[in-house]
TORKEDO-513045 format. One record per residue (C-alpha): y, z, x; residue in one letter; chain. Coordinates in nm, 3 decimals, padded with zeros to 5 digits. Each point is the difference from the previous one (the first is absolute). Layout:
<recs>
+---------+---------+---------+---------+--------+
!      yy !      zz !      xx ! residuo ! cadena !
+---------+---------+---------+---------+--------+
!       Y !       Z !       X !       a !      A !
...
+---------+---------+---------+---------+--------+
</recs>
This chain:
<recs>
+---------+---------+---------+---------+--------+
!      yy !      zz !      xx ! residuo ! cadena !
+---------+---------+---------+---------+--------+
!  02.346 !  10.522 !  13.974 !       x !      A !
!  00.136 !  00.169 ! -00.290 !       x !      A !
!  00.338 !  00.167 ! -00.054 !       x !      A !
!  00.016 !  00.266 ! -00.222 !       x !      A !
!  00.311 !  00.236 ! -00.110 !       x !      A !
! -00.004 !  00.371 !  00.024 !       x !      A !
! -00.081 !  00.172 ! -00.284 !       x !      A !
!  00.059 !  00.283 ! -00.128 !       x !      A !
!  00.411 !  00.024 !  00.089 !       x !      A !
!  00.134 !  00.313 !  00.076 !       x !      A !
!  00.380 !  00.003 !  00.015 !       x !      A !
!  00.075 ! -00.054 !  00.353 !       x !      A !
! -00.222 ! -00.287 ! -00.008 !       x !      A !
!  00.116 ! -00.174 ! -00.281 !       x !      A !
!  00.363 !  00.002 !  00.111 !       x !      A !
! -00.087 ! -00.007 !  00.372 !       x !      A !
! -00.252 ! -00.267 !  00.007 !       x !      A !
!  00.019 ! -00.171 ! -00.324 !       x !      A !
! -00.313 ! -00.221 !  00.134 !       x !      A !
!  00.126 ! -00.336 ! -00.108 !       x !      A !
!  00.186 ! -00.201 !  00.181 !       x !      A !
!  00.373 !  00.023 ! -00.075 !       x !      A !
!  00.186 ! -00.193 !  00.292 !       x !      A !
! -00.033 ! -00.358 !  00.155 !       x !      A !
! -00.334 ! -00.052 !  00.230 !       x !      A !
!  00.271 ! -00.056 !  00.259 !       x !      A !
!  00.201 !  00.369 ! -00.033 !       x !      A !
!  00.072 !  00.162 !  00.310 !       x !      A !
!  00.203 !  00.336 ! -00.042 !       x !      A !
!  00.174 ! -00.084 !  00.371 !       x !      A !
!  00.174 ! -00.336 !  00.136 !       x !      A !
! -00.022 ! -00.059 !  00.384 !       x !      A !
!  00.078 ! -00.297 !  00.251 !       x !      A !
! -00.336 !  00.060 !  00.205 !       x !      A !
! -00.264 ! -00.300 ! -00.097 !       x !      A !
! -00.320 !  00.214 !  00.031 !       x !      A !
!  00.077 !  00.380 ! -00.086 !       x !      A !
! -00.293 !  00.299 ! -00.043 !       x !      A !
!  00.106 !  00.394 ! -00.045 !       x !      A !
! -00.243 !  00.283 ! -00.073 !       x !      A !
!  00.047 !  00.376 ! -00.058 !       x !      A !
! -00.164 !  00.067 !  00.334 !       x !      A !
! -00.198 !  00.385 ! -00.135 !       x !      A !
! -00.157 ! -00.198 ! -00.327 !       x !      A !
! -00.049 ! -00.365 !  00.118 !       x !      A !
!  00.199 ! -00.081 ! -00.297 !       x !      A !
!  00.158 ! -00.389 ! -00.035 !       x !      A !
!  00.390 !  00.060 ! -00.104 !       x !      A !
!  00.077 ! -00.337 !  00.122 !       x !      A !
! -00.156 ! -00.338 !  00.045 !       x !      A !
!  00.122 ! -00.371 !  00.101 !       x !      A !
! -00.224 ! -00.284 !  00.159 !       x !      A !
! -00.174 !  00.363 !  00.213 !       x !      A !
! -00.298 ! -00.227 !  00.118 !       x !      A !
!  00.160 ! -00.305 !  00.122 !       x !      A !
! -00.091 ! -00.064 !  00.331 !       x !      A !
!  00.277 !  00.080 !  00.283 !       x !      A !
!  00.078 !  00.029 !  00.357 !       x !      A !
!  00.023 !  00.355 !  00.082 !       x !      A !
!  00.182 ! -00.007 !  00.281 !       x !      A !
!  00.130 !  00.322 !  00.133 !       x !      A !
! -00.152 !  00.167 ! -00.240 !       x !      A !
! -00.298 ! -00.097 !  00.130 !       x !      A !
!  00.080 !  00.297 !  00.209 !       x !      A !
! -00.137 !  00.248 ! -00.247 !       x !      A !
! -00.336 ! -00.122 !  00.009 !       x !      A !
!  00.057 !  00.047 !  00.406 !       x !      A !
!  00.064 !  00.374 ! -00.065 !       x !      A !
! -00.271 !  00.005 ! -00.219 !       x !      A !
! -00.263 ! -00.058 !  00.221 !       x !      A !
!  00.176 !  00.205 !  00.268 !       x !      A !
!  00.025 !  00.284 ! -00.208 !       x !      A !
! -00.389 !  00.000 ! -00.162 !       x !      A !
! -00.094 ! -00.013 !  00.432 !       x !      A !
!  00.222 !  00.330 !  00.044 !       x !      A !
! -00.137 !  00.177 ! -00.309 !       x !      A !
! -00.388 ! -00.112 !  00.073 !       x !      A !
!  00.086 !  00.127 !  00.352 !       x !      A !
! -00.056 ! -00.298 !  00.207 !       x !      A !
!  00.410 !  00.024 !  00.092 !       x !      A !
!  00.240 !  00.276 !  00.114 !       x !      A !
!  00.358 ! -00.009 ! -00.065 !       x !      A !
! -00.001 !  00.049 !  00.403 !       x !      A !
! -00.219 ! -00.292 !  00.036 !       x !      A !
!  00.229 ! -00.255 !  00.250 !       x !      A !
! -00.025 ! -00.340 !  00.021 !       x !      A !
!  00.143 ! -00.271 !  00.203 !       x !      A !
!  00.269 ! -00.285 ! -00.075 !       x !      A !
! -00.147 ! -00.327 !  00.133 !       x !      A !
!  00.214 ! -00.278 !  00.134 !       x !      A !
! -00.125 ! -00.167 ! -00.349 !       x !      A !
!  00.131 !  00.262 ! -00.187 !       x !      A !
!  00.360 ! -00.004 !  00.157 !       x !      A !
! -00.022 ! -00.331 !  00.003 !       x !      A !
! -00.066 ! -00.073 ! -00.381 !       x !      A !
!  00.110 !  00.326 ! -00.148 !       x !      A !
!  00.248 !  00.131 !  00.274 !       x !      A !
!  00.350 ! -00.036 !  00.077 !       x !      A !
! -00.080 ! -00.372 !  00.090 !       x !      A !
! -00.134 ! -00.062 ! -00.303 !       x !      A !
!  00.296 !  00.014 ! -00.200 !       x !      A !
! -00.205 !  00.201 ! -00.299 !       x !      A !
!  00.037 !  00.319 ! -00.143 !       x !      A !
! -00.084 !  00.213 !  00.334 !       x !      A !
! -00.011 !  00.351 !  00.126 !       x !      A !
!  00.083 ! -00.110 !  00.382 !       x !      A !
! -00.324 !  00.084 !  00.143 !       x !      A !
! -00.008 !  00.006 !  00.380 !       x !      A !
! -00.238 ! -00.278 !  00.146 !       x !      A !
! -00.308 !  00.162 !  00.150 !       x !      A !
!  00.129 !  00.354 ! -00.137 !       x !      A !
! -00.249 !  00.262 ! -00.156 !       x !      A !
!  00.094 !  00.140 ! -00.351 !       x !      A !
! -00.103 !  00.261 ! -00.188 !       x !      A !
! -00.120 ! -00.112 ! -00.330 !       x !      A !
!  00.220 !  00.210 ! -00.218 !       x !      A !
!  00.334 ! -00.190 !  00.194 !       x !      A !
! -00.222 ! -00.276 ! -00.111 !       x !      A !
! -00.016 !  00.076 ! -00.362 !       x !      A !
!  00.328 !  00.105 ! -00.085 !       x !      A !
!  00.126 ! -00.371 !  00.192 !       x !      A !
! -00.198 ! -00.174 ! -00.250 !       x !      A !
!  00.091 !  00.236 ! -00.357 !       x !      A !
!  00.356 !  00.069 !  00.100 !       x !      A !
!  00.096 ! -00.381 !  00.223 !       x !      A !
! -00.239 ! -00.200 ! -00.127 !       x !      A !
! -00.101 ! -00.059 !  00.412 !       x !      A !
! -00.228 ! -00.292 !  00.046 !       x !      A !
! -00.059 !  00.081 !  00.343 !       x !      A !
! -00.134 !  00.347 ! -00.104 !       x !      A !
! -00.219 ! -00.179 ! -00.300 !       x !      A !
! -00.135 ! -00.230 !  00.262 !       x !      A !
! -00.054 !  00.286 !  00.304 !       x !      A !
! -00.188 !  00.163 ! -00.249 !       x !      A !
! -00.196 ! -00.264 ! -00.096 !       x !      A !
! -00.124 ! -00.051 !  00.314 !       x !      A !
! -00.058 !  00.307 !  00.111 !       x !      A !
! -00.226 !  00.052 ! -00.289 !       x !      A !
! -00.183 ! -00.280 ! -00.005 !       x !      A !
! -00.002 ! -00.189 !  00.303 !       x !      A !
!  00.227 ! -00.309 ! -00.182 !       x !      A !
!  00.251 ! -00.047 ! -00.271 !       x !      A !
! -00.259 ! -00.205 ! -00.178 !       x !      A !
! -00.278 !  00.241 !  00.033 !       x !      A !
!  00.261 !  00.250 ! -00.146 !       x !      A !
!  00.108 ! -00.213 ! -00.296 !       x !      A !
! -00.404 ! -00.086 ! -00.102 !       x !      A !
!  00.012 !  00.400 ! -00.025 !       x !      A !
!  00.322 ! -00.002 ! -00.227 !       x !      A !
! -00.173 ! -00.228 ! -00.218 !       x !      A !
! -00.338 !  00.185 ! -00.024 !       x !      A !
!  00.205 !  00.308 ! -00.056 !       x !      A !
!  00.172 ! -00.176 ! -00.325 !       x !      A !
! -00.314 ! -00.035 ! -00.113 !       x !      A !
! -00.135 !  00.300 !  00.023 !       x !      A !
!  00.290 !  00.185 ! -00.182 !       x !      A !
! -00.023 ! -00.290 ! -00.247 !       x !      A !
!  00.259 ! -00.239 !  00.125 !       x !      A !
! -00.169 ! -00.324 ! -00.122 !       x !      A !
!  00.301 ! -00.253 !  00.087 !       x !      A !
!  00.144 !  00.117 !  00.287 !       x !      A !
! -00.106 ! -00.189 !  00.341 !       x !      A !
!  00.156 !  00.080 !  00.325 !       x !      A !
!  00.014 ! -00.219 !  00.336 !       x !      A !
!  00.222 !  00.207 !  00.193 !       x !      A !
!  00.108 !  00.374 !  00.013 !       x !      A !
!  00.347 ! -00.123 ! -00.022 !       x !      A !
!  00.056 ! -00.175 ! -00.341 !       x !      A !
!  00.167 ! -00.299 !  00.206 !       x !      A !
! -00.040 ! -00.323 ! -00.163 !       x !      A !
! -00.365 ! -00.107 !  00.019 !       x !      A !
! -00.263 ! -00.236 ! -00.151 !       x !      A !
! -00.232 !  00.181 ! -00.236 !       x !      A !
!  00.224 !  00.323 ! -00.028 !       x !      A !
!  00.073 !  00.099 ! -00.338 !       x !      A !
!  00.020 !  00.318 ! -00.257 !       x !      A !
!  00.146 !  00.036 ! -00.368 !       x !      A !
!  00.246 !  00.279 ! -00.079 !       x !      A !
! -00.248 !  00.192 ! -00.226 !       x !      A !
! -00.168 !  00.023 !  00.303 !       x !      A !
!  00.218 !  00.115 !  00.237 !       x !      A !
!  00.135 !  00.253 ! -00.263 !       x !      A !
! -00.367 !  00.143 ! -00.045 !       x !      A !
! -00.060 !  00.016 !  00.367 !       x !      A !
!  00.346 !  00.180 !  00.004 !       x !      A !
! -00.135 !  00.284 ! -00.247 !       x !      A !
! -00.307 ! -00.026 !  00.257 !       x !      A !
!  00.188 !  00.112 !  00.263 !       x !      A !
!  00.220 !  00.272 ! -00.183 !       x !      A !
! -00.322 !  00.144 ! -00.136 !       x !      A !
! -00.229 ! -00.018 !  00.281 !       x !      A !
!  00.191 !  00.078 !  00.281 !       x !      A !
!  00.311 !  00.244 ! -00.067 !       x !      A !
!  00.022 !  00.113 !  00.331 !       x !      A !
!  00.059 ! -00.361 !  00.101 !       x !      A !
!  00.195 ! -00.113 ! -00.265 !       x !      A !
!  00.316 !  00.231 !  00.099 !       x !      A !
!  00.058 ! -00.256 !  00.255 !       x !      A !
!  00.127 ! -00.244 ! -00.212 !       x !      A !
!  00.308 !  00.187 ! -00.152 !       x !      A !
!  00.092 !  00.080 !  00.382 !       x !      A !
!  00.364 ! -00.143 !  00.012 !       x !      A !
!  00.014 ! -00.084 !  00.316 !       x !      A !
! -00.178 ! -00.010 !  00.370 !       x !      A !
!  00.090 ! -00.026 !  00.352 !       x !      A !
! -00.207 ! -00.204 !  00.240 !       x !      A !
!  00.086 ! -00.090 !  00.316 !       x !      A !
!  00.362 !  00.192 ! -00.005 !       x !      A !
!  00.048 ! -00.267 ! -00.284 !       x !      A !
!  00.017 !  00.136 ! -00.319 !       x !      A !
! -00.067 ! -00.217 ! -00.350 !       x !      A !
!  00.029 !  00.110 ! -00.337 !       x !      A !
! -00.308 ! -00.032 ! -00.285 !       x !      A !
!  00.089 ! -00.336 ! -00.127 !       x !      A !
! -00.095 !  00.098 ! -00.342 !       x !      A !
!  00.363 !  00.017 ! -00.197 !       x !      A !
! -00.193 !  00.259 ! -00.250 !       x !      A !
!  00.012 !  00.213 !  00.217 !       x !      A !
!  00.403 !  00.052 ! -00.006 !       x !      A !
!  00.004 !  00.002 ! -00.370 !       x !      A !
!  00.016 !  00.310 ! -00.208 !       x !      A !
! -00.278 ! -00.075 ! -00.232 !       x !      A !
! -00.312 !  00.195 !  00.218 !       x !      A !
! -00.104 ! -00.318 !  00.153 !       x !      A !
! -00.214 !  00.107 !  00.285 !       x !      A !
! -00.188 ! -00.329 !  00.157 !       x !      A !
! -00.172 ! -00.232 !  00.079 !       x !      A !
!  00.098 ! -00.381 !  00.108 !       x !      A !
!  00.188 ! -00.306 !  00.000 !       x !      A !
! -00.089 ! -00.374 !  00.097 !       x !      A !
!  00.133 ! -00.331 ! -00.027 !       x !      A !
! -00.153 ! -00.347 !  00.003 !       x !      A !
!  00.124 ! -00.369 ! -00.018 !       x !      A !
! -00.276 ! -00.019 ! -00.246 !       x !      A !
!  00.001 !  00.309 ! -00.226 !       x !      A !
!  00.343 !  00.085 !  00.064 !       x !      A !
!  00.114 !  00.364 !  00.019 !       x !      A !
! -00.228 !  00.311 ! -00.089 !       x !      A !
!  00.005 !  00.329 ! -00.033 !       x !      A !
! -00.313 !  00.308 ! -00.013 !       x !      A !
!  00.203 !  00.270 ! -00.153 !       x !      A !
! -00.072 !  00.341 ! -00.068 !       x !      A !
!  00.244 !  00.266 ! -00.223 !       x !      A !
! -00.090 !  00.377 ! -00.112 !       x !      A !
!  00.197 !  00.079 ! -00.266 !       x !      A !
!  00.017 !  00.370 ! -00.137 !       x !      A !
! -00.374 ! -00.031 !  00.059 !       x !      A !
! -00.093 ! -00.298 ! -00.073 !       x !      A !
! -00.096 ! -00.257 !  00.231 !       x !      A !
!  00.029 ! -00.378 ! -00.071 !       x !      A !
! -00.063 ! -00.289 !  00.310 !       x !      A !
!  00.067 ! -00.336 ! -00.064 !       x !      A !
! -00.055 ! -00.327 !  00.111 !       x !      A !
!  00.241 ! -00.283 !  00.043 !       x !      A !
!  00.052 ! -00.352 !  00.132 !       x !      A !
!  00.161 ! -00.336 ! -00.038 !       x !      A !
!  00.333 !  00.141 !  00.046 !       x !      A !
!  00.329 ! -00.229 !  00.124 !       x !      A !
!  00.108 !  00.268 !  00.236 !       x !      A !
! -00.046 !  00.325 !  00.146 !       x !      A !
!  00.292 !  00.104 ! -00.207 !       x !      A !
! -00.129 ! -00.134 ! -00.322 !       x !      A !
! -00.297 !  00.176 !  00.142 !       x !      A !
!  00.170 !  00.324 !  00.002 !       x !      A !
!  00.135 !  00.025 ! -00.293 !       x !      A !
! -00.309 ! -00.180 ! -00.228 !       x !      A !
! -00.210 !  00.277 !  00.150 !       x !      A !
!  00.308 !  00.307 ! -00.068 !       x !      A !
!  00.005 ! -00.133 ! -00.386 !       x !      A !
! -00.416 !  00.014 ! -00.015 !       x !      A !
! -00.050 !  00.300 !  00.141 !       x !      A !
!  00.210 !  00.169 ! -00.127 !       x !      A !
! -00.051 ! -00.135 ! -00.376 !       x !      A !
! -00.365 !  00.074 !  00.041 !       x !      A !
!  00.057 !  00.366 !  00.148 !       x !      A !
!  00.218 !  00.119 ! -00.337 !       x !      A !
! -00.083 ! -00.232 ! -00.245 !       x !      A !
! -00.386 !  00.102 ! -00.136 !       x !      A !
! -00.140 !  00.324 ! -00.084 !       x !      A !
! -00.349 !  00.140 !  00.028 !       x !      A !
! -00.150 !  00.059 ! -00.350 !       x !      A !
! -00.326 !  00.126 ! -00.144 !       x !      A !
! -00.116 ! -00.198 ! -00.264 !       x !      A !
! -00.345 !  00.098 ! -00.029 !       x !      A !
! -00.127 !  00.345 !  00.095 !       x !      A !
! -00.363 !  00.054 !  00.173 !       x !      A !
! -00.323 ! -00.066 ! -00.254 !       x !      A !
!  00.289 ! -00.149 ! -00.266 !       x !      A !
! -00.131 ! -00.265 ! -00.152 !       x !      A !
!  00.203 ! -00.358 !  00.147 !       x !      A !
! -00.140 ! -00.266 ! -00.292 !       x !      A !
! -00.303 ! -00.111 ! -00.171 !       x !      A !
! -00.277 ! -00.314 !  00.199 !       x !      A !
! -00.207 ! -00.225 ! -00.245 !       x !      A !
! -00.371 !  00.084 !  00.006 !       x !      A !
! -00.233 ! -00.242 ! -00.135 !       x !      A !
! -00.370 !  00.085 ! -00.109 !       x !      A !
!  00.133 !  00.386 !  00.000 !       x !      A !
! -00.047 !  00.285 ! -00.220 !       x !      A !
!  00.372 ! -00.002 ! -00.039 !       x !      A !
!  00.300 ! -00.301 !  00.046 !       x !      A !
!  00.123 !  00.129 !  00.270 !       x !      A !
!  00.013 !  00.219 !  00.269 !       x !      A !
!  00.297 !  00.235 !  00.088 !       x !      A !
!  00.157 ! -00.021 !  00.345 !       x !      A !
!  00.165 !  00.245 !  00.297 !       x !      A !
!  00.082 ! -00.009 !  00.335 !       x !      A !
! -00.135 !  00.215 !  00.243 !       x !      A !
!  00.335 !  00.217 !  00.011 !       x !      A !
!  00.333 ! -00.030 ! -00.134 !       x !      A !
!  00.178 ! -00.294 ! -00.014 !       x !      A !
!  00.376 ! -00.032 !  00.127 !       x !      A !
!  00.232 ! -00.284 ! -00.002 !       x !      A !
!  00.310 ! -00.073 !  00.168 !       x !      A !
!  00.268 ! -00.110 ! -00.332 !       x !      A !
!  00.265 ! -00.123 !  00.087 !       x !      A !
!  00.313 !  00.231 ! -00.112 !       x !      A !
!  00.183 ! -00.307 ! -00.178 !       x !      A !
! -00.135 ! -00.315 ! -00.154 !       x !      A !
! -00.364 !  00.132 ! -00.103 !       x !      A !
! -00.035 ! -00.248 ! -00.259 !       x !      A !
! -00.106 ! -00.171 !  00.315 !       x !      A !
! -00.278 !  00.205 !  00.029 !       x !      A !
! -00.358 ! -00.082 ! -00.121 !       x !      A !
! -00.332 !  00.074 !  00.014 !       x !      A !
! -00.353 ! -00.113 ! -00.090 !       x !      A !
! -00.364 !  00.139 !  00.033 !       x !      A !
! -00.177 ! -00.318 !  00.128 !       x !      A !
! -00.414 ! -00.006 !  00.018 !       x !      A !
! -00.272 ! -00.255 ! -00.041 !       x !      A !
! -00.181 !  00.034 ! -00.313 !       x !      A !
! -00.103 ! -00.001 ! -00.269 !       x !      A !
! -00.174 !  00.329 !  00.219 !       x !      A !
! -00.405 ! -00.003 ! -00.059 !       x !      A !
! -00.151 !  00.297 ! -00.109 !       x !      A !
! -00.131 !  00.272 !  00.111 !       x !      A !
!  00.272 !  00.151 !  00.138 !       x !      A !
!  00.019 !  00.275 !  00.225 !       x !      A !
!  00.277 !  00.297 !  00.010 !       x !      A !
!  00.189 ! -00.125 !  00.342 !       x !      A !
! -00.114 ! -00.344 ! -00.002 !       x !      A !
!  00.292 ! -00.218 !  00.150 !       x !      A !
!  00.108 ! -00.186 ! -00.218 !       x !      A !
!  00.396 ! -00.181 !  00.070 !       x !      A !
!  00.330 !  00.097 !  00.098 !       x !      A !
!  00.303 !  00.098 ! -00.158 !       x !      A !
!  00.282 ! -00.216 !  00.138 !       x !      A !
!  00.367 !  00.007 !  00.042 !       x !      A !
!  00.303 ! -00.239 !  00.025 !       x !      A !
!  00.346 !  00.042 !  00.092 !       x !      A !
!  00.163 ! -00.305 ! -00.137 !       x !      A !
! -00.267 ! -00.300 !  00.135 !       x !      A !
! -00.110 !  00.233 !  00.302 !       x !      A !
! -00.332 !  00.174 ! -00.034 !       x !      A !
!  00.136 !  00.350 !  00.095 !       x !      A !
! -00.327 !  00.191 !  00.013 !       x !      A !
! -00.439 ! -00.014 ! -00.120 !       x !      A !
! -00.136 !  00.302 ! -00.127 !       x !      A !
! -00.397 ! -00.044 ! -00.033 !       x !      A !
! -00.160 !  00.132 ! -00.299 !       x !      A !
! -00.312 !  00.131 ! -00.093 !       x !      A !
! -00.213 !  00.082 ! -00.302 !       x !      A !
!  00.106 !  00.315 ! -00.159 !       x !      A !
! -00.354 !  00.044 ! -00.220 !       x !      A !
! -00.322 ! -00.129 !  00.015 !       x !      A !
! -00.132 ! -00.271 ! -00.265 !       x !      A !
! -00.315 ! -00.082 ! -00.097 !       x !      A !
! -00.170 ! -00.298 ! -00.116 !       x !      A !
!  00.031 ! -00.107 ! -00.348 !       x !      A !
! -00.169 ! -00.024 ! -00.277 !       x !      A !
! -00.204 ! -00.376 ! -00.075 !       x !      A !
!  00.300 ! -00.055 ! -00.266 !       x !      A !
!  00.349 !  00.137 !  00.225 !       x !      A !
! -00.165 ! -00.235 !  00.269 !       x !      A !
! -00.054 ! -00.310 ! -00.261 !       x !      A !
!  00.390 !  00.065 ! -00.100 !       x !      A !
!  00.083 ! -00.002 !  00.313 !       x !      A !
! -00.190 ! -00.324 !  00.098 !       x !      A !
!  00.184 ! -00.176 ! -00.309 !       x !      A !
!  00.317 !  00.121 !  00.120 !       x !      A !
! -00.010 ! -00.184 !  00.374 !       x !      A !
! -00.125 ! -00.299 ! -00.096 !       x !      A !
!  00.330 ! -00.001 ! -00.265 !       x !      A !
!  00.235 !  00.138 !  00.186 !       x !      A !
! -00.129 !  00.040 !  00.399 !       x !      A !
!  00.118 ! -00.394 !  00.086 !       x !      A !
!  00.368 !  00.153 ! -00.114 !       x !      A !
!  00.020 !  00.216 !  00.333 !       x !      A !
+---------+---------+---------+---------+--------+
</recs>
């Protein structure tokens, strides 16, 4: 793997990006309480904020959003109606419902519900009786339900995260990482907007009892808009939150918080901080040329390199000495070389989080060269190749 710096500077660049590394491996532009910490500018994918994203963690009630998830792909695919209504079982009541003692939306026992009432008990209450009378109605079982969670995961590419119940109460073998449950947050704000409106609903009456969203975004004046909460002995408290700010969207991901007040206000400071502090930049425009790859046995050195479009990056609006940047490939590349060959990836930290890859591709073709350029280039490895 080689790392290689951009070439040729243009002002921005050289200012902006600098391409060496200027602050501590450990610099993070934002301090926060939460142990494991990931936050993304939800329309680019772009990493503003990183902190232990992919240790693994109990989700619990935000295990919820994986629930939806699966509820809401059935409703688009057609194989649900909103007016689709399902049953409460005594097991339901009796491990979700008022007896339960858990987050609940007071579901009748033996009462039919529509599955809208159903949805918006589980986004806006958190309702374990509605997760679980949904579950079964579904697929015959809780468990059956939760192997379908998990397959789902996979299939959006959810690699961690392993559900055993559609609840997110404490379980053996239950487990997600905040990167994830940010990413299937974006997932569900992308894929299903019609849906997603449910979870900035501020309240909802069930039963002629009425609960409001337990998400303290929500009453905040900083655009926060969803999406869920949870607390475990193990993992402490968490937090799936969600803020459009003057356009721009930013969801985080939090846990290992003390309390749901520390919880509050960790999340306020984040999301708010990510929201206003970075602005969207071109730095290369399309067909500019990003750097220069080694070729070896070529006509020429090297071999010029684009992406397939511009290239934007989030700076951050203070502290950009923070910022850096590296075009990273494998190489020496062999020749020939052919015009949109891929070839690496341009890629981007903010402080020690890798903010965003840009893959790059060969901007010209290159022949072979001559019997001598490929002897010089031979001589050249075997001195310097065992360096990389």
């Amino acid at each position: 793997m080689q790392f290689r710096l951009l070439q040729p500077f243009t002002g921005l660049l050289f200012f902006c990006l600098l391409l060496l590394s200027l602050a501590p491996a450990s610099a993070q532009l934002f301090e926060t309480k939460a142990a494991q910490v990931f936050m993304i500018d939800a329309e680019t994918g772009t990493v503003l904020f990183s902190k232990d994203a992919d240790k693994p963690i109990p989700p619990a009630s935000m295990a919820k959003l994986m629930t939806m998830e699966v509820v809401f792909n059935a409703i688009k695919s057609g194989r649900l109606k909103l007016d689709d209504t399902f049953v409460v079982s005594e097991n339901a009541w009796r491990r979700g419902g008022a007896p339960s003692g858990t987050s609940t939306m007071f579901a009748k026992l033996k009462s039919s519900i529509r599955l809208e009432d159903l949805i918006q008990g589980v986004t806006v209450q958190a309702a374990n009786d509605g997760c679980i009378v949904i579950a079964e109605g579904m697929a015959g079982s809780e468990d059956n339900f939760a192997a379908q969670m998990t397959e789902r995961a996979r299939q959006i590419g959810l690699k961690t995260s392993t559900f055993v119940n559609s609840t997110g109460l404490p379980a053996d073998g239950q487990q997600t990482t905040v990167r994830e449950l940010a990413l299937l947050a974006v997932h569900l704000w992308r894929d299903y907007p019609d849906f997603y409106r449910y979870y900035g609903q501020k309240d909802f009456t069930w039963n002629k009892i009425s609960q409001r969203n337990r998400n303290p975004l929500l009453a905040m004046d900083i655009g926060g808009d969803g999406l869920a909460v949870g607390a475990s002995e193990a993992s402490g408290f968490g937090i799936v939150g969600s803020v459009n700010h003057n356009g721009t969207r930013v969801i985080a991901a939090m846990s290992g918080l003390a309390s749901d007040k520390e919880r509050a206000e960790e999340a306020r400071k984040l999301l708010d901080w990510g929201a206003r502090s970075f602005e969207k930049t071109e730095i290369f425009a399309k067909d500019e040329v990003v750097g220069e790859a080694q070729v070896f046995g070529g006509a020429k050195s090297g071999v010029a390199l684009k992406a397939k479009g511009p290239i934007e990056i989030f700076l951050p609006i203070t502290n950009r000495d923070k910022l850096t940047a590296k075009i990273v490939y494998t190489g020496p590349v062999a020749a020939p070389v052919e015009e949109g060959q891929p070839v690496g990836a341009l890629r981007v930290w903010i402080g020690d989080t890798l903010s965003q890859e840009t893959p790059l591709f060969a901007a010209e073709s290159i022949g072979v060269g001559t019997l001598p350029q490929r002897a010089l280039d031979a001589v050249k490895e075997l001195a310097i190749g065992w360096l990389r």
